[in-house]
Backbone as CSV, one residue per row, in Angstrom:
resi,resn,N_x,N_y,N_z,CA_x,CA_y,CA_z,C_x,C_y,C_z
1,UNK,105.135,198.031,43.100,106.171,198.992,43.464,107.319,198.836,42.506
2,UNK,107.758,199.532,42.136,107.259,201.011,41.670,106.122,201.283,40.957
3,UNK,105.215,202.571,40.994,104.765,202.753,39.791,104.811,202.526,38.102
4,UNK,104.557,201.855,37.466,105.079,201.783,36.041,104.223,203.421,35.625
5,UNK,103.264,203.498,35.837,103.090,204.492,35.442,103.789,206.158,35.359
6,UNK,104.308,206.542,36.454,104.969,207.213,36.861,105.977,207.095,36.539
7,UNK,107.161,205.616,36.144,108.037,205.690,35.654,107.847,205.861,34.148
8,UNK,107.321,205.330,33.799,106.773,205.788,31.951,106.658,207.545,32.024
9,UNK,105.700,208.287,32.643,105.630,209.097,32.248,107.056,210.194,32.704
10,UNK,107.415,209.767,33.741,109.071,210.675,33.855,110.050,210.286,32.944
11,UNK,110.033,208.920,32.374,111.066,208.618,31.396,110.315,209.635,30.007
12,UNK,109.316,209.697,29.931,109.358,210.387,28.951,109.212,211.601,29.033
13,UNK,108.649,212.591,29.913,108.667,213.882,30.403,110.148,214.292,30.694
14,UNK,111.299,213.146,31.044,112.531,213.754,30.958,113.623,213.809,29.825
15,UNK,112.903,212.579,28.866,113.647,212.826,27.032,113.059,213.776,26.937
16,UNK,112.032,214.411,26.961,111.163,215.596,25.720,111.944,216.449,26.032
17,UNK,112.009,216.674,27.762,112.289,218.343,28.382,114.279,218.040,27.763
18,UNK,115.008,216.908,28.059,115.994,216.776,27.181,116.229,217.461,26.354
19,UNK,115.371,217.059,25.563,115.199,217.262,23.517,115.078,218.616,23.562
20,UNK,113.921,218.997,24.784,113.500,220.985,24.303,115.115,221.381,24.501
21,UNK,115.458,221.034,25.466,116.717,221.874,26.283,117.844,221.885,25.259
22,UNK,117.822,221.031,24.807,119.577,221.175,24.065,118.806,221.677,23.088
23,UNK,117.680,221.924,21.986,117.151,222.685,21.197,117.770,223.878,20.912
24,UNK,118.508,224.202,21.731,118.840,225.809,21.965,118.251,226.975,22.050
25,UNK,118.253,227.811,21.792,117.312,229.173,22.087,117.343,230.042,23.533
26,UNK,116.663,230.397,23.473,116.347,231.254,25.033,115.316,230.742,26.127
27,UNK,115.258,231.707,26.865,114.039,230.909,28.365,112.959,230.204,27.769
28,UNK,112.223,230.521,26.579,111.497,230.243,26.224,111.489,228.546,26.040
29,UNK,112.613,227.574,26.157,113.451,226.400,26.015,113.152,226.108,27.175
30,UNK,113.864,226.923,28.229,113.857,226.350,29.776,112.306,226.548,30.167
31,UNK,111.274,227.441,29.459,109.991,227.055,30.231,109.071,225.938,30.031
32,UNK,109.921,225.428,28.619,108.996,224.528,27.996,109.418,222.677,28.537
33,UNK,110.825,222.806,28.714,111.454,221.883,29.378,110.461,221.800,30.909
34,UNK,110.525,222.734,31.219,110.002,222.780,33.078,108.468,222.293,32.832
35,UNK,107.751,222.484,31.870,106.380,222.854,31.781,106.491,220.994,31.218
36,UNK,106.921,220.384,30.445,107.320,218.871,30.253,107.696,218.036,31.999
37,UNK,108.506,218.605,32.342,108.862,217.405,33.458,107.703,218.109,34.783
38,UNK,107.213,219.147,34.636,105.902,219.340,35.280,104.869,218.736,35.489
39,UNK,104.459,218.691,34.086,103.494,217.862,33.167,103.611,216.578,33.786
40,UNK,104.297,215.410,33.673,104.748,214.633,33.967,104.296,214.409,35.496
41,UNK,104.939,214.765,36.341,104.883,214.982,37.772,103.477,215.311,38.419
42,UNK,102.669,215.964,37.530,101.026,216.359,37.830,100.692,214.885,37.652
43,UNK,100.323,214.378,36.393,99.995,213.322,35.811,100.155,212.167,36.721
44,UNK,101.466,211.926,37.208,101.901,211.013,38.009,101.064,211.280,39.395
45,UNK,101.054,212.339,39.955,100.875,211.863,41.349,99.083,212.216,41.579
46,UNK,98.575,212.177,39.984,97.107,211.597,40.294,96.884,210.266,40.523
47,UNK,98.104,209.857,40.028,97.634,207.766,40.497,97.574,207.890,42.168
48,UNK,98.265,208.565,42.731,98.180,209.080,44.028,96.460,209.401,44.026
49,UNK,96.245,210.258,43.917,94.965,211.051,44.151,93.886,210.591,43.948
50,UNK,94.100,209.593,42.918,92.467,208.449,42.716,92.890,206.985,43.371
51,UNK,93.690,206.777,44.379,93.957,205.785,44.841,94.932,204.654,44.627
52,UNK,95.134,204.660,42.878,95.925,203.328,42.342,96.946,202.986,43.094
53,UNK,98.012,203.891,43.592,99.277,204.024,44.099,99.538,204.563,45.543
54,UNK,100.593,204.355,46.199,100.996,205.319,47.400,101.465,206.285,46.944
55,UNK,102.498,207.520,47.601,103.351,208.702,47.079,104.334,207.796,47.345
56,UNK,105.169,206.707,48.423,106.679,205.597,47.976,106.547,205.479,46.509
57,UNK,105.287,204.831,45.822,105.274,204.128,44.669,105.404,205.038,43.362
58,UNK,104.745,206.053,43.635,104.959,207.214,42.498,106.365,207.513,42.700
59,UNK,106.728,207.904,43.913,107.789,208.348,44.004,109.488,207.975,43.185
60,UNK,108.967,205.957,43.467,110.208,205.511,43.103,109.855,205.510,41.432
61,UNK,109.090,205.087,41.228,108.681,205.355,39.349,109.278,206.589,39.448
62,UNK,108.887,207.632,39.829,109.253,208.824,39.444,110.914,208.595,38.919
63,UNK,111.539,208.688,40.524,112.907,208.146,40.375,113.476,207.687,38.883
64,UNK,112.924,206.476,39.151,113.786,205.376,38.249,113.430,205.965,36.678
65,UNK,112.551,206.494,36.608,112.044,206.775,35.198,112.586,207.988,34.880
66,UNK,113.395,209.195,35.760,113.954,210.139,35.313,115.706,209.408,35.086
67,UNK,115.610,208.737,35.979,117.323,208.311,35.804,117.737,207.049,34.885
68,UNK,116.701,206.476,34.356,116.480,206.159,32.914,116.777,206.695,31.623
69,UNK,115.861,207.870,31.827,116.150,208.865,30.574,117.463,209.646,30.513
70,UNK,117.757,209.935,31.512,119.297,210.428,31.943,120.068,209.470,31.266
71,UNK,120.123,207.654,31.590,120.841,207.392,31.220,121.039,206.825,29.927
72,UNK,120.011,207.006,28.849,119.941,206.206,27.797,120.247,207.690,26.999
73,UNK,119.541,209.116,27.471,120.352,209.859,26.612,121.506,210.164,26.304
74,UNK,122.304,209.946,27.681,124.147,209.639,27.519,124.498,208.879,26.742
75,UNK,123.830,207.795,26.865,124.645,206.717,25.850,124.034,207.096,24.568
76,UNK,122.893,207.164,24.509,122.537,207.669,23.135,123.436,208.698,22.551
77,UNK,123.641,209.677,23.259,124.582,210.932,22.778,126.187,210.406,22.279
78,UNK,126.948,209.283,23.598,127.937,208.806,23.056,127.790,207.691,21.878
79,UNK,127.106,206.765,21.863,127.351,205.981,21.146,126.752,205.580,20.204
80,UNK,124.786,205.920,20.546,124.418,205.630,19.638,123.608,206.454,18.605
81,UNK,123.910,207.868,18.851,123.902,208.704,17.759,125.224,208.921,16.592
82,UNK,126.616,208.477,17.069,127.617,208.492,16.363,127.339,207.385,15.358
83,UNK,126.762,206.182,15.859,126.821,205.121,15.389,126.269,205.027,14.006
84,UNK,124.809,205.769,14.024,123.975,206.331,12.944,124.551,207.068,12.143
85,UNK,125.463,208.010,12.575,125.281,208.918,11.440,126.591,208.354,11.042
86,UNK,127.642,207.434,11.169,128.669,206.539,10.345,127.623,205.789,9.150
87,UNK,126.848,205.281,9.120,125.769,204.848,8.425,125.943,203.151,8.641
88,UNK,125.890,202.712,7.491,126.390,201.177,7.174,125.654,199.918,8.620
89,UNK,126.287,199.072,8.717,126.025,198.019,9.417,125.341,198.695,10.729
90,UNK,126.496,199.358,11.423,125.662,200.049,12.834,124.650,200.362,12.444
91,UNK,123.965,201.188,11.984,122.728,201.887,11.875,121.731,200.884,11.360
92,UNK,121.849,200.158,10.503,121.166,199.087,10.500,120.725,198.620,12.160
93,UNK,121.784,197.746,12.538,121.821,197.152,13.780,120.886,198.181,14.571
94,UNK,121.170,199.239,14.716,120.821,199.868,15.863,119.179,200.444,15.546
95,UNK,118.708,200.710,14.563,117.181,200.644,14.156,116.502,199.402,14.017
96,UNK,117.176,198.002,13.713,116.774,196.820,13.833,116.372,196.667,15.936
97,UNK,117.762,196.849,16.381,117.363,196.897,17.801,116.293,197.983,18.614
98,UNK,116.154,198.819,17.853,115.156,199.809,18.546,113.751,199.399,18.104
99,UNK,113.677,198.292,16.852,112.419,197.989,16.837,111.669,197.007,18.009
100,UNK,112.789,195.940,18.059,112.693,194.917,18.502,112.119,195.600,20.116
101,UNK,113.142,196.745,20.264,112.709,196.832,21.908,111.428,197.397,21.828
102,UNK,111.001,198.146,21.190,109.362,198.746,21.017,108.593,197.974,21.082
103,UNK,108.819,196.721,19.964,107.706,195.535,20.240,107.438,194.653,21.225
104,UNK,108.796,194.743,21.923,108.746,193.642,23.109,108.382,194.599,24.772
105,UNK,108.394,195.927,24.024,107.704,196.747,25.173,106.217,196.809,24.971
106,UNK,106.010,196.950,23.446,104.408,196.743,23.620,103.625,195.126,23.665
107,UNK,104.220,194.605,23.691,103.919,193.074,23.870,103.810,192.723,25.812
108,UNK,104.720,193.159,25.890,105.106,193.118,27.705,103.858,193.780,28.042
109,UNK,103.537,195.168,27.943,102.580,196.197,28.554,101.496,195.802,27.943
110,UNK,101.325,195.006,26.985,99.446,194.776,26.106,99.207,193.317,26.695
111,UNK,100.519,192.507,27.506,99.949,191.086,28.174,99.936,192.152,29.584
112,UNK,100.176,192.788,30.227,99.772,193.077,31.212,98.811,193.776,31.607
113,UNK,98.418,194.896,30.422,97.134,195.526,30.204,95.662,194.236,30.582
114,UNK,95.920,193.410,29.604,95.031,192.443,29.682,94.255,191.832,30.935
115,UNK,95.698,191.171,31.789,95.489,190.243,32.903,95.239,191.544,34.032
116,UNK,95.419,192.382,33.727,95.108,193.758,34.725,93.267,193.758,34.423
117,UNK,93.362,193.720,33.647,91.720,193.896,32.837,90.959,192.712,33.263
118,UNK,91.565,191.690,33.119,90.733,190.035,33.503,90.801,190.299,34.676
119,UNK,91.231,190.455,35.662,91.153,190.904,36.937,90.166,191.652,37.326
120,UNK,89.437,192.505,36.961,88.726,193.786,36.802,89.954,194.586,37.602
121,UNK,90.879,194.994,37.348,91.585,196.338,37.568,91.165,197.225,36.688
122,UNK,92.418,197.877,36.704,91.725,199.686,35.855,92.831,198.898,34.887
């Protein structure tokens, strides 16, 4: 509890639909945004439907993984997109730190993949 799954896929079904939305343009923006955090929300509540999960457990992934993306695009927007485009030391720093967190996210999720697997889980 929570879903990781469900939170993975709303954290990222809610940057994309993000990204479409401020894109600018017309409805064609807002259908593609909706059709992203849709997407998302189908996906998720098959862990429901083949058993892995309850609807609490999707649910709170759901949650936490939209108000995630909410909140890292704020700060991203305040601080650490300014930060980049000043160039110099920040931007360094801040692509040095975005590696680090990628690897230590795929390191985290590929030891848990595993012992999920030695287990016979899915």
């Amino acid at each position: 509890m929570p879903s990781s799954h469900a939170q993975s896929l709303a954290f990222l079904g809610a940057t994309a639909a993000l990204a479409v939305w401020r894109g600018g343009g017309g409805p064609e923006r807002a259908v593609a945004a909706l059709s992203l955090l849709t997407l998302a929300l189908l996906l998720s509540w098959l862990r429901v439907l083949l058993g892995y999960h309850t609807a609490p457990q999707v649910g709170a992934g759901l949650a936490l993984g939209a108000a995630g993306a909410a909140g890292w695009d704020a700060a991203g927007r305040a601080w650490a997109l300014p930060a980049a485009a000043r160039g110099g030391w920040a931007a360094v720093a801040l692509a040095a730190a975005t590696a680090l967190a990628v690897l230590a996210f795929a390191g985290v999720n590929g030891r848990t993949w595993e012992a999920e697997r030695a287990r016979g889980g899915v």
